[in-house]
C-alpha positions as CSV (number, residue, x, y, z in Angstrom):
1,X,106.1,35.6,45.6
2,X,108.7,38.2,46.4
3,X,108.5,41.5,45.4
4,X,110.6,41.3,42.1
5,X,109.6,38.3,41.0
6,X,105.4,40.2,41.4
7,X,106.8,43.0,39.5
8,X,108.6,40.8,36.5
9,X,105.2,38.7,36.1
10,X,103.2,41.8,36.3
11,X,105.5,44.0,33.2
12,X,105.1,40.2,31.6
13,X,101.3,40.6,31.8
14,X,100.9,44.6,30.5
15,X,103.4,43.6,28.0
16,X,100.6,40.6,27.0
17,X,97.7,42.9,27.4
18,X,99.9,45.7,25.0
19,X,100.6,43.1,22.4
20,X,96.7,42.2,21.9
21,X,95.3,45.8,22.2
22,X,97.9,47.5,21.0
23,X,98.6,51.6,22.1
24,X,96.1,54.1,22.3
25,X,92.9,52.8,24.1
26,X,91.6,54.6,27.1
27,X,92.9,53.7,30.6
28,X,90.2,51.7,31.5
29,X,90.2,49.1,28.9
30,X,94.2,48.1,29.9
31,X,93.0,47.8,33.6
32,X,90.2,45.7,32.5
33,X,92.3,43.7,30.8
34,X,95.0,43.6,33.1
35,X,92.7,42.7,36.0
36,X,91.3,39.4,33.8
37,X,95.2,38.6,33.1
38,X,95.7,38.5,36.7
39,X,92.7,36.6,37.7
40,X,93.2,33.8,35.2
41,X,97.4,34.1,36.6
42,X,96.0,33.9,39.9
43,X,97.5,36.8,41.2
44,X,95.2,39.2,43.4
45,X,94.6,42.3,42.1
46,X,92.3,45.0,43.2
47,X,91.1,48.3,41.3
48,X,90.0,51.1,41.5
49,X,91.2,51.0,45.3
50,X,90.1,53.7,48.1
51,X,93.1,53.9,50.0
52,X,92.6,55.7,53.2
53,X,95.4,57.6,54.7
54,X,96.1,58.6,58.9
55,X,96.6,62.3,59.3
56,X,97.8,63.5,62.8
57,X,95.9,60.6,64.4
58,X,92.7,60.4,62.2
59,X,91.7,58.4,59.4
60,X,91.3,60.5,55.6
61,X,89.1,58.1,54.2
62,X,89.2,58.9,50.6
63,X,93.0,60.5,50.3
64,X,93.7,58.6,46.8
65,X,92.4,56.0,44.7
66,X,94.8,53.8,43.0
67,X,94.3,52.4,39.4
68,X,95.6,48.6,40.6
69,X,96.9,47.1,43.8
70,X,98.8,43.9,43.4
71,X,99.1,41.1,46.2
72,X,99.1,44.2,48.8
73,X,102.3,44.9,47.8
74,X,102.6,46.8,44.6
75,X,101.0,50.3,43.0
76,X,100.3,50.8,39.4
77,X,99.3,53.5,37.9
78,X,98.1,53.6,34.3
79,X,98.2,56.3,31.6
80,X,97.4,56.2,28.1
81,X,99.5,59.6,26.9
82,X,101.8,61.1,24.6
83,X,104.0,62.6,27.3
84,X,104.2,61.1,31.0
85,X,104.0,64.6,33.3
86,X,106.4,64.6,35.9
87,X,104.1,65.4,38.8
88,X,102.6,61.5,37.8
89,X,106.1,60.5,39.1
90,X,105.6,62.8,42.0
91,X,102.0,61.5,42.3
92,X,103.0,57.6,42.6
93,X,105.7,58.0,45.3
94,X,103.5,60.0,47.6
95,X,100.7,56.9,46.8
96,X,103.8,54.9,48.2
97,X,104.8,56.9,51.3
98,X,101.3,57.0,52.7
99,X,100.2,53.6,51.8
100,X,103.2,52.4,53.2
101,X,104.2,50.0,50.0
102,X,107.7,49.9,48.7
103,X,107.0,49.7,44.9
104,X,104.9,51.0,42.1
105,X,104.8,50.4,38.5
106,X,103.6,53.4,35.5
107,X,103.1,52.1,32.1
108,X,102.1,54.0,29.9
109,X,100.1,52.3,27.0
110,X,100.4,54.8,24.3
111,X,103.7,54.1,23.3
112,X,104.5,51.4,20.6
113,X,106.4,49.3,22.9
114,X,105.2,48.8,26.1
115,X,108.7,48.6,27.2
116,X,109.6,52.1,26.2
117,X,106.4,53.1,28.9
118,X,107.6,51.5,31.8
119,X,108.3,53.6,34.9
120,X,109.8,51.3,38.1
121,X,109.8,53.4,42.0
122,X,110.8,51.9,45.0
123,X,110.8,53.6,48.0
């Protein structure tokens, strides 16, 4: 599966997992969530992921941890807030330059529609 068509099944699945839970939970219950939406869509999916990074030659072996990791290929990050803070945008494309993936994903599950939370960075 290319990359866009990972990132259009993955909004499809948040959107699903919005639509039965509804805004407001904590953080953890949409990654829950999302990660049984992936396994029963058979998408691999990861959470919770130490990502190491390499700085000048040597390995950093806790630099981040990422909410979700999908198919090696994508980053998302998941709030549950009123207001996204810009450094969370700032956050994510430094998650992408040192993990060396091209695209990341922020939803944030407080809003009423899903699709008003949706944040899309390629690097």
């Amino acid at each position: 599966m290319d990359l866009n068509e990972l990132t259009e099944k993955v909004i499809g699945l948040a959107i699903k997992v919005h639509r039965i839970l509804g805004p407001g939970l904590l953080e953890s219950a949409y990654e829950q969530a999302l990660m049984i939406e992936f396994r029963r869509n058979g998408i691999q999916a990861q959470n919770q992921v130490l990502v190491p990074i390499v700085y000048e030659g040597e390995i950093v072996e806790k630099a981040f941890r990422a909410d979700i990791v999908v198919e090696d290929q994508l980053i998302l990050e998941l709030k549950s807030v009123k207001t996204i803070d810009p450094s969370v945008y700032k956050t994510l494309f430094t998650y992408l330059r040192l993990s060396h993936l091209k695209a990341g994903l922020i939803f944030n599950f407080h809003e009423r529609l899903l699709k008003d939370g949706i944040k899309r960075m390629v690097v």
